[in-house]
N, C-alpha and C positions, 0 to 999 in steps of 0.2 A: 101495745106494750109486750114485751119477749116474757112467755112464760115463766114467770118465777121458779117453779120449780126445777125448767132445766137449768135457769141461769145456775141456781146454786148448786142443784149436780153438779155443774161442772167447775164448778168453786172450788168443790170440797174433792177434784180429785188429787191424785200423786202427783207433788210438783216435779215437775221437767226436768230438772237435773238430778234428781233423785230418782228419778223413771229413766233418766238416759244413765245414768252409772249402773244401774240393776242390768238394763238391757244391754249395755257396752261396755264391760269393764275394762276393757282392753284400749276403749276409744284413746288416741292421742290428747283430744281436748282437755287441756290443764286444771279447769275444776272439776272433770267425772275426775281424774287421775287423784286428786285431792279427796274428794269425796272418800272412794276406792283407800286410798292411804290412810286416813282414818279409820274405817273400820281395820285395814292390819296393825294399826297404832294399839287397839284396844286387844287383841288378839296377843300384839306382841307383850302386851302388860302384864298378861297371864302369864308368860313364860319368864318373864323376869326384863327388870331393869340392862341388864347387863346381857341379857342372849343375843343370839347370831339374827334372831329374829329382829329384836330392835334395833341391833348394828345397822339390819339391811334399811329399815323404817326409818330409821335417822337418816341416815345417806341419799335416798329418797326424796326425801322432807328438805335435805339442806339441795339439793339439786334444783328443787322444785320452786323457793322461796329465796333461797342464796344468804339465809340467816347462816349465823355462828354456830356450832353445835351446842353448845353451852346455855345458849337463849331457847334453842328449841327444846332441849332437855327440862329447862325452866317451866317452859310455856304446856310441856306436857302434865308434869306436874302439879301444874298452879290449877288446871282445866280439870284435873283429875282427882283431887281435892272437891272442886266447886260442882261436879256431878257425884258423887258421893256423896257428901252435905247436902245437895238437893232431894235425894232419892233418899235420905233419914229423914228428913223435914217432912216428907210424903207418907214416911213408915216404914217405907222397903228398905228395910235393915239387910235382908239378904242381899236385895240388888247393889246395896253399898259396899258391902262386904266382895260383890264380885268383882265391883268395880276397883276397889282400891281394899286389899285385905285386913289393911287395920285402922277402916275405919271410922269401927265405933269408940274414940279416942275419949281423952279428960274433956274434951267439950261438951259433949254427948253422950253422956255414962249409958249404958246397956239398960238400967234400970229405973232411967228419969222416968216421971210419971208423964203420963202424956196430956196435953194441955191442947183437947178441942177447938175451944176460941179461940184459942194464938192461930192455930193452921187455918180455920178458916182464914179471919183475919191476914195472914201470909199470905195462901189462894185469893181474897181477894183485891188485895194487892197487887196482884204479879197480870189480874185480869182487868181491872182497869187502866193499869199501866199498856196492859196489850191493844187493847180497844182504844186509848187514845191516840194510837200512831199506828202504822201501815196493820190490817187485822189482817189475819191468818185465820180460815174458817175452821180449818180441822184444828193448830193448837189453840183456838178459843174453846171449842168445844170439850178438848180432851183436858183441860185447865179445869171447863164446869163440872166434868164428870170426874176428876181426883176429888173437887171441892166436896162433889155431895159423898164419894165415895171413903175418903180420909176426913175429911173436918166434918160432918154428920156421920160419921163409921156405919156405913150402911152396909148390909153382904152384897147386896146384886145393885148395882146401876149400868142404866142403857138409855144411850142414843140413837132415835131411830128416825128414818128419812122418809117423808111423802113423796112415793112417785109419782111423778107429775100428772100421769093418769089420774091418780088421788084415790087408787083402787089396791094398795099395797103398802104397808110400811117395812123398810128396810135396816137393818142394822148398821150404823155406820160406826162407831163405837162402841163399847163394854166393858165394863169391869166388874169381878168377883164373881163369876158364869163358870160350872164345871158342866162343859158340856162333854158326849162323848165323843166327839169331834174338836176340838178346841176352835180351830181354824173355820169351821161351819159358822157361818152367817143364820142368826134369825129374821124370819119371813112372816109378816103378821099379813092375811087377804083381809079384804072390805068384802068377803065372797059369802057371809051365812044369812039368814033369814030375819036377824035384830043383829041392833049395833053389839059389836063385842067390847071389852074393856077398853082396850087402846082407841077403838076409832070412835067409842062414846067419849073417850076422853078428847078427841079433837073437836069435837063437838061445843066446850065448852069454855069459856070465858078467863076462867081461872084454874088453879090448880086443882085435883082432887086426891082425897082420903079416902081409899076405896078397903069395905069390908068383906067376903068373900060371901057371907051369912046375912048380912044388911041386901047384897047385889048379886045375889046366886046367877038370875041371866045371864048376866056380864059376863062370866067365868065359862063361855062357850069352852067345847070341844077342843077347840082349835087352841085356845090360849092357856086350855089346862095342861094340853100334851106338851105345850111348850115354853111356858112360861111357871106353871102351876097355879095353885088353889089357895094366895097371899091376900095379907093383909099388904095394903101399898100405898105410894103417892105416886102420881102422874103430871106430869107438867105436859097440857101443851106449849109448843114453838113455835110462836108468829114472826112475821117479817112484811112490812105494807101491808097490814093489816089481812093476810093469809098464811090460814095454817100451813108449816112446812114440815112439821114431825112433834117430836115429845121425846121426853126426859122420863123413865121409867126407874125404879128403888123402891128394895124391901127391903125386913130383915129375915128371910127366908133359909139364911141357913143356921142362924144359933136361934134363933125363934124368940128372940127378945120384941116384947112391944112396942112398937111405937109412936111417938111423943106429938104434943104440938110443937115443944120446941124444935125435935127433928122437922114438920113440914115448914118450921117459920124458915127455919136454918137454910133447908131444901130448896123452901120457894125464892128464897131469895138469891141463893145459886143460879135459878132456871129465868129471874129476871135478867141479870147479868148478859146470860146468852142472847136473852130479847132486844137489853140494848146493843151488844155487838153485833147483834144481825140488823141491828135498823140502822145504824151507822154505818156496816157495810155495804147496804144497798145504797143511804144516801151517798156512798164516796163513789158508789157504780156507775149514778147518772151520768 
């Protein structure tokens, strides 16, 4: 049987027409060109409805499609709406605000209280919905980690990948990490003399609620310079009944305590990803 672990490295890498639009923008081929028009769509939104910018991005767009300009006008607006709403649903009231500048409307008052359960709930939704039809590894995963990150309000969540060596865990997602690097990838080694936090936690069967005071070993060198000295929950990540990474959350930058209902909430986020990775490998055979 093919190494699990590369199978899903290579699962989870940049899909191909998103890796060929980066690397050719230029190419002839009509969906990088699409691709590519999009992002100037959203570009041209900044400058306004009516600029020389979105003159060009309509023209564009009706060449490319041979729609009406009227329908695409439409069709930008309708999509521009529906990713705003999304990104308040989530929290990011700023990113909505970039997206579409007013918004936070009478749907959405600025000041609604915000309702936990519902967002889970919404998240997962949107993730069973994903997992019953063609799964996508990377937005299954970035789906669990808004879950734990917005519907559990946790400061730091991270996704991290076993390399297949099984001698490294790798970052492949994050949210709420002020590193001094932003774009630096965390690197957790299997390299010290006792298991350290992360790789005791693959170790383990179920989720855990680790204390820094209860488990001082665990808090090696290595994961203090990089992770810090938290209180936390850790999910391993199985798929065929092998460890493939874990699910890492604290509450490490307002230092609120926390809950069982946080790890029930948590764990049942990092279930989620267990079944859509056992489904995806069953759809692999």
């Amino acid at each position: 049987m093919r190494d699990l672990g590369k199978k899903l490295s290579k699962s989870w890498s940049l899909g191909g027409l998103i890796e060929e639009a980066i690397a050719k923008p230029d190419s002839a081929d009509k969906r990088v060109q699409l691709v590519k028009l999009g992002h100037d769509i959203c570009q041209a939104l900044q400058a306004g409805p009516d600029s020389a910018l979105m003159t060009a991005c309509l023209a564009k767009f009706n060449e490319l499609s041979k729609l009406p300009l009227p329908e695409i006008r439409a069709r930008i607006e309708k999509n521009t709406e529906e990713a705003a709403l999304i990104a308040r649903q989530f929290g990011a009231d700023d990113a909505s605000r970039f997206i579409k500048k007013d918004a936070v409307g009478e749907d959405m008052p600025a000041d609604e209280p915000f309702d936990k359960k519902q967002l889970q709930f919404q998240i997962l939704q949107d993730i069973s919905s994903h997992i019953s039809s063609q799964i996508n590894l990377n937005q299954l995963f970035e789906m669990v980690l808004e879950g734990i990150h917005r519907g559990v309000e946790m400061d730091r969540t991270l996704f991290m990948l076993l390399s297949p060596d099984k001698q490294a865990l790798n970052e492949k997602f994050s949210l709420g990490w002020r590193k001094p690097v932003p774009e630096q990838k965390l690197r957790i080694l299997n390299s010290e003399n006792s298991a350290n936090l992360f790789f005791n936690a693959l170790r383990q069967t179920e989720g855990v609620w680790q204390f820094p005071e209860q488990h001082p070993a665990l808090y090696t060198p290595q994961i203090v310079q990089q992770i810090g000295r938290h209180e936390c929950f850790i999910f391993p990540i199985r798929a065929e009944n092998k460890v493939v990474g874990l699910i890492y959350c604290d509450h490490s930058i307002h230092g609120l305590p926390l809950t069982r209902d946080d790890f029930i909430a948590a764990n049942h986020f990092a279930k989620q990803a267990h079944i859509g990775l056992t489904l995806y490998c069953m759809k692999s055979h």
